[in-house]
C-alpha positions as CSV (number, residue, x, y, z in Angstrom):
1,X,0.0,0.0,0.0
2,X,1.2,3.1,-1.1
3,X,0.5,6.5,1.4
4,X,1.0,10.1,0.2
5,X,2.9,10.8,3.2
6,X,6.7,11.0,2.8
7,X,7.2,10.7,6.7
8,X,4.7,10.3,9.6
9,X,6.0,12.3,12.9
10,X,4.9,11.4,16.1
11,X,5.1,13.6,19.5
12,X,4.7,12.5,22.5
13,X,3.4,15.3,24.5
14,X,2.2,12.9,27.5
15,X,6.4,11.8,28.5
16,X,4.7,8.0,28.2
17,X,5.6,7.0,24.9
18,X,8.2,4.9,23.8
19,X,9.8,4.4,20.0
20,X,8.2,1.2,20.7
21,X,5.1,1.7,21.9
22,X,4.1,4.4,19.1
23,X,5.8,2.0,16.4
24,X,3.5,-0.9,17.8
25,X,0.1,1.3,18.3
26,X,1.0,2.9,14.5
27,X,1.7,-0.6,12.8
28,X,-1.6,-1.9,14.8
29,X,-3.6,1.1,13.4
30,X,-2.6,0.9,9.7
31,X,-3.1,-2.9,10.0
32,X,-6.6,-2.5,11.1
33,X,-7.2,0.8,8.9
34,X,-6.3,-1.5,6.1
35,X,-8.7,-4.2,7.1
36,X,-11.6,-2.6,7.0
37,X,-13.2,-2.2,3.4
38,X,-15.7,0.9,4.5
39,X,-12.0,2.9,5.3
40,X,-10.6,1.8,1.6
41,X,-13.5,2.2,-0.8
42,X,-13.0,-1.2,-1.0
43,X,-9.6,-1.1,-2.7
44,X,-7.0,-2.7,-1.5
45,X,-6.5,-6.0,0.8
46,X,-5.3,-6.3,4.0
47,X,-1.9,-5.5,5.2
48,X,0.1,-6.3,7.8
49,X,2.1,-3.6,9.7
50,X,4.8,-5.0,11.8
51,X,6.7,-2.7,14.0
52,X,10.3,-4.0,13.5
53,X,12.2,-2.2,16.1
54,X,14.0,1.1,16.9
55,X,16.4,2.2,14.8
56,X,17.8,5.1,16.4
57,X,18.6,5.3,20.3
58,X,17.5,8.4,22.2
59,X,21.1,9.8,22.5
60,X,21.3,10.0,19.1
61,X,18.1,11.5,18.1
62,X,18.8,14.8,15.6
63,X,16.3,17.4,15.1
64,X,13.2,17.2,13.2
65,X,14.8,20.0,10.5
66,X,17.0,17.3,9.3
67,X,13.9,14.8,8.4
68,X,11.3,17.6,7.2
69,X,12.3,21.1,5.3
70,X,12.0,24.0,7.4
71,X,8.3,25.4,6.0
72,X,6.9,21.8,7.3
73,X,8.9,21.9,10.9
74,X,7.4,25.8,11.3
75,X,3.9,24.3,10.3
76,X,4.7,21.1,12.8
77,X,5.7,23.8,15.4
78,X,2.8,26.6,15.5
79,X,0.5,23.6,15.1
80,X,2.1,22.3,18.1
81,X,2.3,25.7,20.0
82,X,-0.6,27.5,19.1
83,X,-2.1,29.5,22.3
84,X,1.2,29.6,24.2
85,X,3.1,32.4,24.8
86,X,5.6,33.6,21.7
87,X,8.2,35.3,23.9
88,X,8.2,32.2,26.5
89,X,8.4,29.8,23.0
90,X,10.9,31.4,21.6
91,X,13.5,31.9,25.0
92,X,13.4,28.3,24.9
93,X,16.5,27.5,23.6
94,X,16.2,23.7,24.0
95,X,13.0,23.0,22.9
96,X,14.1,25.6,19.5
97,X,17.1,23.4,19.0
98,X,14.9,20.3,19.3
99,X,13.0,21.4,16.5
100,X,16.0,23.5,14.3
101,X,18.2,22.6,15.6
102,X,19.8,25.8,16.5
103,X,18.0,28.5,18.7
104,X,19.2,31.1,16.4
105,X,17.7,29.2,13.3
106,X,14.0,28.4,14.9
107,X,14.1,32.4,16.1
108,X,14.5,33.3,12.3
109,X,12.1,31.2,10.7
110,X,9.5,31.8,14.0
111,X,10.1,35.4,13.8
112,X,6.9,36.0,11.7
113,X,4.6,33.7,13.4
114,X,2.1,34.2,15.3
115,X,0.4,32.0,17.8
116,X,-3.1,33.0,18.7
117,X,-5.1,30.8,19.3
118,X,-8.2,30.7,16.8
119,X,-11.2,32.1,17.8
């Protein structure tokens, strides 16, 4: 099955999750999204999702701008942050570099943002 995703980022906002536990719930999900004919029009058979392990150790984890371009890491971001506090967002240097990973860099492309929340 083919999705029209290039990449599928998780965040764990709870502290709970593990690489394996979102791997295994995800895997489970598209297995049983698959399954069900009313989902897929119909159109494609079953698949089986297997989680087949971690493949990078939390030590080694990079920033999300080397996986996504920077327009899709601000998008990830505001979506993430919207009705917090831009000053307080953006004097977090570690949760910037987490995301940019430089401070200066998420500063530069968060510098226009705004985030209201919608009314």
């Amino acid at each position: 099955m083919s999705w029209g995703w290039p990449a599928v980022i998780t965040v764990d906002t709870s502290g709970n999750s593990t690489a394996t536990s979102v791997g295994t719930d995800l895997a489970k999900l598209l297995t049983d999204f698959s399954a069900d004919p009313k989902k897929t029009m119909g159109k494609i058979k079953k698949q089986n999702y297997v989680y087949r392990g971690e493949v990078s150790k939390q030590d080694d984890l990079a920033p999300i701008s080397k996986y996504i371009m920077d327009d899709d890491v601000v998008a990830l971001f505001v979506a993430l942050y919207t009705g917090y506090d831009k000053e307080e967002l953006l004097s977090d240097d570690n949760l910037l570099e987490s995301f940019f990973d430089s401070a200066e860099a998420g500063k530069d492309l968060l510098k226009f943002e705004t985030f209201d929340t919608v009314k």
